[in-house]
BAVEXKOL-405427 format. One line per 2 residues: number of its first residue (from 1); for each residue x, y, z of C-alpha. Coordinates in nm, 4 decimals, padded with zeros to 6 digits, always signed. Example, Ala and Ser with C-alpha at 12.3 -4.5 7.8 and 13.67 -1.06 7.14 Angstrom:
2
1	+01.2300/-00.4500/+00.7800; +01.3670/-00.1060/+00.7140
***
This chain:
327
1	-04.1936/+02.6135/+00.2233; -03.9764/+02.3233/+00.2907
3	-03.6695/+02.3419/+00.3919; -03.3677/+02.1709/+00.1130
5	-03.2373/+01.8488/+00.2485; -02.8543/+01.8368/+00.2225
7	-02.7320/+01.5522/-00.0012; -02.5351/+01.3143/+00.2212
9	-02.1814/+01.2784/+00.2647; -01.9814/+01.0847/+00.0161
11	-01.7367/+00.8672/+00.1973; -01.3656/+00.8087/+00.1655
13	-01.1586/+00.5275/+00.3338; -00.8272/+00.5165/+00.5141
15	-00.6433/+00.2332/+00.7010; -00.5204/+00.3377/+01.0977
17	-00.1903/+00.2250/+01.0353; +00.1642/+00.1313/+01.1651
19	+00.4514/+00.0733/+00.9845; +00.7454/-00.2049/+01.1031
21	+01.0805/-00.2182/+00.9322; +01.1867/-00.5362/+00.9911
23	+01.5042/-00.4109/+00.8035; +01.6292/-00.1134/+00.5268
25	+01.8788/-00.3198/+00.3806; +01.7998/-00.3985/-00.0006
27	+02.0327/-00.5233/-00.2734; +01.7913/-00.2565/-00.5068
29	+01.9489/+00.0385/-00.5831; +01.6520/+00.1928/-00.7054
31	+01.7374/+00.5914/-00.7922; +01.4772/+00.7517/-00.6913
33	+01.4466/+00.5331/-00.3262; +01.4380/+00.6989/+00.0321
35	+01.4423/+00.3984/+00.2046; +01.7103/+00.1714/+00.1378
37	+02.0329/+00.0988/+00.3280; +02.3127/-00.1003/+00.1918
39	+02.3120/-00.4738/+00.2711; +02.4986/-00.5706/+00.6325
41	+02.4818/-00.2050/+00.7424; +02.0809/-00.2163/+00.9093
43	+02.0180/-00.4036/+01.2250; +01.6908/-00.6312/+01.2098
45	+01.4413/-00.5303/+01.4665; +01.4192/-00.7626/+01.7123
47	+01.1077/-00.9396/+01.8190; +01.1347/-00.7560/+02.1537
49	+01.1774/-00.4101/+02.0464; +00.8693/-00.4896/+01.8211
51	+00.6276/-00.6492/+02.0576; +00.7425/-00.2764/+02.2960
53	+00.6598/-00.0720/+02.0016; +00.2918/-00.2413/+01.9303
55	+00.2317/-00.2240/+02.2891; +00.2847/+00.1448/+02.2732
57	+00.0698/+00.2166/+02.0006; -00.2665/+00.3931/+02.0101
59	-00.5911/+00.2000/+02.0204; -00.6757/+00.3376/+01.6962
61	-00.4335/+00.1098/+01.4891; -00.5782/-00.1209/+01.3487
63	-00.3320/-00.2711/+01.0248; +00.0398/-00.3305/+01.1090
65	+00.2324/-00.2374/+00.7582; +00.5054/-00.4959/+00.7651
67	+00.7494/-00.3138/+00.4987; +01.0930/-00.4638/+00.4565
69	+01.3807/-00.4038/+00.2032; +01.5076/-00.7141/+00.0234
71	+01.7278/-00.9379/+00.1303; +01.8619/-01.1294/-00.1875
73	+01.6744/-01.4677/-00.2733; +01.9973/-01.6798/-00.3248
75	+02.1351/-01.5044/-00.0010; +02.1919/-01.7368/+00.2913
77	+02.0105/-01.5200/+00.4944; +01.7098/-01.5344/+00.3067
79	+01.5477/-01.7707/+00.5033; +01.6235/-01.6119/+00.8246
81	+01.4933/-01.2593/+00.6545; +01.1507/-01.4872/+00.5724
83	+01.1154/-01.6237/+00.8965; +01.1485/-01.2559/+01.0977
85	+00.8914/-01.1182/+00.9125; +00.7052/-01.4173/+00.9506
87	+00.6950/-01.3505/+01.3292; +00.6467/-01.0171/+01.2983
89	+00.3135/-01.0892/+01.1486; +00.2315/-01.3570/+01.3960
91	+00.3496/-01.1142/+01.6983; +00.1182/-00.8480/+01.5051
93	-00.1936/-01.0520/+01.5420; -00.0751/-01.1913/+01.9042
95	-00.1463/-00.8583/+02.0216; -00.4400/-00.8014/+01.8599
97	-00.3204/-00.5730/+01.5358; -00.3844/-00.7155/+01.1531
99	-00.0722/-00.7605/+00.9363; -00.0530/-00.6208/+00.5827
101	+00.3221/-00.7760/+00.4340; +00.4570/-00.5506/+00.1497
103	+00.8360/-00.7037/+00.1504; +00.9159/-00.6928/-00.2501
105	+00.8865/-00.9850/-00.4563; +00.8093/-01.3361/-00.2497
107	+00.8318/-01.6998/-00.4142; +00.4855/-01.8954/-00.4313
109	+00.6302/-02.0630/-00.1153; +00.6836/-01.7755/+00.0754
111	+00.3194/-01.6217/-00.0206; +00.1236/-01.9135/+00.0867
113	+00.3221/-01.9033/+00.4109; +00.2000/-01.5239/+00.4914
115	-00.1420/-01.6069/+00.3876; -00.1324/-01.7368/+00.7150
117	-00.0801/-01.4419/+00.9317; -00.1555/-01.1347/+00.6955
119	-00.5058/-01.0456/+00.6103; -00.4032/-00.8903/+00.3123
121	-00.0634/-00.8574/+00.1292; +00.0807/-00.5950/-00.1553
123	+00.3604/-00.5481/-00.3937; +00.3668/-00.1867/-00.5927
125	+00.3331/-00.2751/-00.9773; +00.5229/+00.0452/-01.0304
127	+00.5605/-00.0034/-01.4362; +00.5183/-00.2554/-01.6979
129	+00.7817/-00.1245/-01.9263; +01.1077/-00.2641/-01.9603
131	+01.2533/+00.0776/-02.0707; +01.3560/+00.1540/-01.6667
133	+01.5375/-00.1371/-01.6238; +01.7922/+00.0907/-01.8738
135	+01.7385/+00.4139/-01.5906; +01.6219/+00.4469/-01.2802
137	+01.5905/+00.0306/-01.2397; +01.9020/-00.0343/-01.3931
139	+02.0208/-00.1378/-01.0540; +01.6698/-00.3128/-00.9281
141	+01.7266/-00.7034/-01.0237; +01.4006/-00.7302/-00.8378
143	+01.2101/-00.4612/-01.0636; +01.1567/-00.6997/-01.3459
145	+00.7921/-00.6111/-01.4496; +00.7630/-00.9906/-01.5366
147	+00.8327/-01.0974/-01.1775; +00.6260/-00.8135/-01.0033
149	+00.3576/-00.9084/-01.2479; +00.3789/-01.2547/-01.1775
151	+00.3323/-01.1531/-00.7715; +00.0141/-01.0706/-00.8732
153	-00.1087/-01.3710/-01.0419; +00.0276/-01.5902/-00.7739
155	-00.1896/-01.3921/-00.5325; -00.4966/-01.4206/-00.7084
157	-00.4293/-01.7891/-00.7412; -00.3585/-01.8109/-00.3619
159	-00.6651/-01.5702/-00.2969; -00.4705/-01.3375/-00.1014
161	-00.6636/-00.9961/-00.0812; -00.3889/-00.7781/-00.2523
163	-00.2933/-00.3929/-00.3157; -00.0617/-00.2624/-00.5743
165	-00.0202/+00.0332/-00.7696; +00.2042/+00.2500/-00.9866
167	+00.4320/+00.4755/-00.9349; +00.4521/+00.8072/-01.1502
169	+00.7407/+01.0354/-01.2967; +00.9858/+00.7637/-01.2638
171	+01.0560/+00.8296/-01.6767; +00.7570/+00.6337/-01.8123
173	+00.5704/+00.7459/-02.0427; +00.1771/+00.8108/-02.0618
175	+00.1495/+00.5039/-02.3160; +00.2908/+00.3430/-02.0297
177	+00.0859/+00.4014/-01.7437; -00.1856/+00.3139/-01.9333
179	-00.0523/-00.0550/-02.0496; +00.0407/-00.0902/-01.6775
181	-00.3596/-00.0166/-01.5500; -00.4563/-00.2474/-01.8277
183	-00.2266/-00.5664/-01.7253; -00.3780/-00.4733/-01.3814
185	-00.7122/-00.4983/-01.4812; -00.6769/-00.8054/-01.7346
187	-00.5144/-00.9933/-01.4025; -00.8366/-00.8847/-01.1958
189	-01.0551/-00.9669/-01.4163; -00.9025/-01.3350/-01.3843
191	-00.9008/-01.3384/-01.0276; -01.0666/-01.0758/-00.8240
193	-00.8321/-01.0479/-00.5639; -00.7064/-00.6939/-00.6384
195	-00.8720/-00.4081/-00.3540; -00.7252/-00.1566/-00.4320
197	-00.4712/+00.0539/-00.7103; -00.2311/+00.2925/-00.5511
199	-00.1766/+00.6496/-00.7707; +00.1522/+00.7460/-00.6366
201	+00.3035/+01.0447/-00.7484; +00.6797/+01.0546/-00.7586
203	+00.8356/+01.3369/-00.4963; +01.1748/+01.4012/-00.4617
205	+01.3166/+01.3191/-00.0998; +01.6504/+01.4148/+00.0682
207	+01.8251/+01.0975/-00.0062; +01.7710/+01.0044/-00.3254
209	+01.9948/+00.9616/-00.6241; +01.7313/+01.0725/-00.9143
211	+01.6406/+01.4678/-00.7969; +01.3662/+01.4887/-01.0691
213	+01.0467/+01.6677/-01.1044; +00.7775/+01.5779/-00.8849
215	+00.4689/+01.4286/-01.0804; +00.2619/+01.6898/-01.1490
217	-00.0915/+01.7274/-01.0095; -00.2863/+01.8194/-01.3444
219	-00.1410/+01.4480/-01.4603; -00.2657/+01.3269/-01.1865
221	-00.6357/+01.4011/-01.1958; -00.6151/+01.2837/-01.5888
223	-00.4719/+00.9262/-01.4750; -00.7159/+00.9207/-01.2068
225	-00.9998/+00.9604/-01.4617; -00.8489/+00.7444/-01.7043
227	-00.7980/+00.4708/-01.4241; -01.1655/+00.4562/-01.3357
229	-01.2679/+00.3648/-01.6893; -00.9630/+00.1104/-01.6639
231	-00.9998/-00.0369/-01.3558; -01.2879/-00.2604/-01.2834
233	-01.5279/-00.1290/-01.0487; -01.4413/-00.3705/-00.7878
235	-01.0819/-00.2134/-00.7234; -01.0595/+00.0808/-00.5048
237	-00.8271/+00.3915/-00.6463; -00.5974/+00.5023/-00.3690
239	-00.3961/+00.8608/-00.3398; -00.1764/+00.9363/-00.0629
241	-00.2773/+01.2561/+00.1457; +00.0827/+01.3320/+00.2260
243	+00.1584/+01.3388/-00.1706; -00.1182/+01.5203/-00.2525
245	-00.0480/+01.8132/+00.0294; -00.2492/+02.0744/-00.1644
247	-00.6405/+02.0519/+00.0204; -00.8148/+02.1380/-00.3102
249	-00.6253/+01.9042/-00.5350; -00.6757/+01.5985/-00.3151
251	-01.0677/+01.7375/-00.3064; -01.0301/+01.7051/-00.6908
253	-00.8630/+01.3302/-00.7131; -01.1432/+01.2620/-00.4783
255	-01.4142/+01.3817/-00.7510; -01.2150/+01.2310/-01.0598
257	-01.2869/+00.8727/-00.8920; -01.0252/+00.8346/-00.5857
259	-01.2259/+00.7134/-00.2736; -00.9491/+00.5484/-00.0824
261	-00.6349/+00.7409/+00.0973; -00.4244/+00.4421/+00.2214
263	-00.2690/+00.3742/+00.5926; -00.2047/+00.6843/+00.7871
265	+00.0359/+00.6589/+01.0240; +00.2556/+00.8788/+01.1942
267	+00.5867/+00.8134/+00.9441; +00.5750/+00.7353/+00.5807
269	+00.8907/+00.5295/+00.5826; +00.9071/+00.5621/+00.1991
271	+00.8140/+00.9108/+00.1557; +01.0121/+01.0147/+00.4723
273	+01.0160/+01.3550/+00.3763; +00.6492/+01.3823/+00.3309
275	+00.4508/+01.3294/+00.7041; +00.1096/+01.2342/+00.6573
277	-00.1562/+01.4816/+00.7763; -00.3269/+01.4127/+01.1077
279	-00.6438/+01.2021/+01.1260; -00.8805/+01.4790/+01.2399
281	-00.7869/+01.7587/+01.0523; -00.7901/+01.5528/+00.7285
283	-01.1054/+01.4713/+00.8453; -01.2255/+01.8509/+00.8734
285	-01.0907/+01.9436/+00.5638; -01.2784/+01.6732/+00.3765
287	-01.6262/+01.7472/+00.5748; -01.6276/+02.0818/+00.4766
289	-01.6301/+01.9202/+00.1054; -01.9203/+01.7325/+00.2286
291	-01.6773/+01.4033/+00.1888; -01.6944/+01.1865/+00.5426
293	-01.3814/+01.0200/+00.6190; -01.4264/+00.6557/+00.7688
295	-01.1642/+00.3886/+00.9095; -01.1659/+00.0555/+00.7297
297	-00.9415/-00.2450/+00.7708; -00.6383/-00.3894/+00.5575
299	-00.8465/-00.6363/+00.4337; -01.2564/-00.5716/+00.2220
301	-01.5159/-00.7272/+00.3539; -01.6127/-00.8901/+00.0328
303	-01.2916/-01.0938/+00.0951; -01.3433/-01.2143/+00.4607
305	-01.4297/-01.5795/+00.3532; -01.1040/-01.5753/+00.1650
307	-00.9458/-01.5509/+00.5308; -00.8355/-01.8660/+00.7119
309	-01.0365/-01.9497/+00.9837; -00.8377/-01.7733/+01.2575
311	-00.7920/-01.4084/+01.0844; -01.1669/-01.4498/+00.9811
313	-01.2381/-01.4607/+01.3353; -01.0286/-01.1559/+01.4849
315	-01.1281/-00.9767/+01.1252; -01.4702/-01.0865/+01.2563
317	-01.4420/-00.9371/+01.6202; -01.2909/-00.5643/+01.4418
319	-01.6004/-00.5484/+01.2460; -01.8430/-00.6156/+01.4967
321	-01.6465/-00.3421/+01.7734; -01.3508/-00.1523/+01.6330
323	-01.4724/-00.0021/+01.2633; -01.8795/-00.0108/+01.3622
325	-02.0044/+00.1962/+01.1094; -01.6917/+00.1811/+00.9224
327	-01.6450/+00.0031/+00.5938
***
């Protein structure tokens, strides 16, 4: 009699991942935000306190999350703002980490300037309806969907390897979650540059102004399955673990058509009340599901040649050592 052969693992990516805050200050006032301090009241972090905190940092890292709030574009200290996280990145690579910028909404300028030092960039979508600008972004000049939308175009025109994503329960509707996958996928299917779509479910945090509802999982799994019939096949969908906390339900997003779960790292600085789960038990959870977890980098191969010639090369050297057998 011969014995049943096991089907094989399916697998499911994550970034090893650390975030810098170059600053919290933000002239946003989103409601629902975590993360935000008020302009003049955050110090910058310095190059040196940077450069001791990536030299501290597990070998595992591998992207270096450059998240900033927003300093105004007609501020005076816009440029310097620019600039800082432009060294960031560069002191990022220096020591031998790949930068992922996600700093809110950058002009063409600024964009083709990161190309240069970030193998990958990424501005959150969040909604294509005006209707929030009346709520929740009634205070977010920078929440436009016009201007976040037009992030994404100059990306794709820039070939910058990009993520974005919505984000859910904010007081959108289910019309509009689906008009906000489609302008997604009518951009991609211009340019290709998109890797991945981030499902992020609205939770309520400690220092927030909004104190709604969390999104709730059974709406989840339905966008999830609506996304992949969306979303070309090229984009990746993307849940956060420390969202979806519940084992079973994130088993469940992973079998409606999620197969990516973001950076891990050891603080979600927007989600600060939410830690993200620990590499290795996330790991045995999902192996017991027969689902193999595997490290990847910030940037898809299928977009290496997109790379100038200097990231291609270090993104060259992490393929060939760091993520061997890895995606």
């Amino acid at each position: 009699m011969k014995r049943a052969i096991a089907p094989p693992s399916q697998v499911v990516t994550y970034s090893p991942a650390y975030t810098l805050v170059p600053t919290y200050e933000c002239f946003n006032r989103c409601t629902y935000c975590n993360f935000r301090a008020d302009p003049g009241t955050s110090p910058w972090l310095s190059l040196t306190e940077a450069e001791k905190i990536l030299k501290s940092l597990p070998k595992e890292v591998i992207e270096i999350l450059v998240l900033s709030g927003e300093v105004h574009p007609q501020s005076a200290r816009r440029s310097l703002w620019f600039q800082h996280i432009y060294h960031l990145c560069e002191l990022a690579l220096s020591l031998g980490f790949l930068p992922h910028t996600n700093v809110g909404p950058l002009s063409f300028r600024e964009m083709a300037a990161l190309k240069s030092v970030n193998v990958s960039m990424g501005l959150m979508l969040e909604q294509v309806t005006p209707e929030l600008l009346k709520t929740v972004h009634q205070s977010a000049p920078s929440k436009v969907p016009e201007v976040r939308s037009q992030q994404l175009v100059w990306a794709g025109e820039l070939q910058i390897p990009f993520t974005t994503g919505l984000l859910l329960g904010i007081g959108e509707t289910e019309r509009d979650r689906i008009e906000s996958l489609e302008a997604i996928a009518q951009i991609q299917q211009r340019w290709g540059h998109i890797q991945e779509v981030i499902l992020q479910p609205y939770s309520p945090g400690q220092s927030e102004a909004l104190a709604g509802e969390p999104f709730q999982p059974s709406q989840l799994l339905e966008l999830i399955h609506t996304a992949r019939q969306i979303l070309p096949a090229s984009v990746e969908i993307q849940v956060p673990p420390n969202l979806v906390q519940d084992s079973q339900m994130l088993m469940a997003c992973l079998e409606a058509g999620a197969r990516d779960l973001g950076g891990i790292s050891p603080h979600d600085e927007v989600n600060p009340d939410y830690p993200h789960p620990k590499v290795q038990k996330l790991a045995t959870i999902l192996n017991q599901a027969d689902w193999k977890l595997v490290p990847r980098l910030p940037v898809y191969a299928q977009y290496d040649d997109w790379l100038p010639s200097r990231l291609r090369k270090i993104v060259g050297d992490y393929r060939l050592s760091k993520v061997r057998g890895g995606v």
